[in-house]
C-alpha positions in Angstrom: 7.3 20.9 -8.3 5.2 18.5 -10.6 5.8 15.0 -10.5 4.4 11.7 -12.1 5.3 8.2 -11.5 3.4 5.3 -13.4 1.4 3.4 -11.2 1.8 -0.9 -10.5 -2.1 -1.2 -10.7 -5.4 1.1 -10.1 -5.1 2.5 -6.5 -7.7 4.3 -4.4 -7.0 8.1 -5.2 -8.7 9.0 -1.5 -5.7 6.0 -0.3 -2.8 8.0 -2.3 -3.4 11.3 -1.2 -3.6 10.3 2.6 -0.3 9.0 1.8 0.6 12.0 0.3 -0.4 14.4 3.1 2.6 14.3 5.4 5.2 14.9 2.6 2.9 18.2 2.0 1.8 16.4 -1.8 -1.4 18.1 -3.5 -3.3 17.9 -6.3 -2.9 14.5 -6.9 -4.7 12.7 -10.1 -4.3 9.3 -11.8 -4.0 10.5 -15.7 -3.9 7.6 -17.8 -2.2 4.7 -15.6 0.1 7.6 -14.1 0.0 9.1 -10.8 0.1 13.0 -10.7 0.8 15.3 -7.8 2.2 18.8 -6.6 5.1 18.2 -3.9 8.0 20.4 -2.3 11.1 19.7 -3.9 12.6 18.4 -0.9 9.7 16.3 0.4 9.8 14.5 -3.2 12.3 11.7 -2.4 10.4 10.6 1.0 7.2 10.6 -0.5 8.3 8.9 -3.1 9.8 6.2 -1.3 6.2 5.9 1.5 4.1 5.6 -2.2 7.0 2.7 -3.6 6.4 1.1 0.5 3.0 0.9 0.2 3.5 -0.6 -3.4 1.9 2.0 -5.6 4.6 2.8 -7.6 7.5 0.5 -8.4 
């Protein structure tokens, strides 16, 4: 599943996706102040909470 989240300010992308590779995210992108990624439906919520911890995302 595709999801996007705005992002609290510019973030390393290379940062992000090493936060992103436990949950199994992929083919993350920062489009226009918005984070972009690829994510197993039931990963989402963790990895969405580690990315709001590490204050990425609010």
């Amino acid at each position: 599943m595709k999801v996007s989240y705005p992002l609290k300010e510019t973030a390393d992308l290379k940062e992000i996706k090493e936060s992103l590779k436990p949950f199994g995210g992929r083919c993350a992108k920062i489009v226009e102040g918005t984070l972009e990624y690829q994510i197993k439906e039931e990963n989402e919520s963790a990895a969405y909470d580690a990315l709001k911890d590490k204050g990425y995302i609010d």
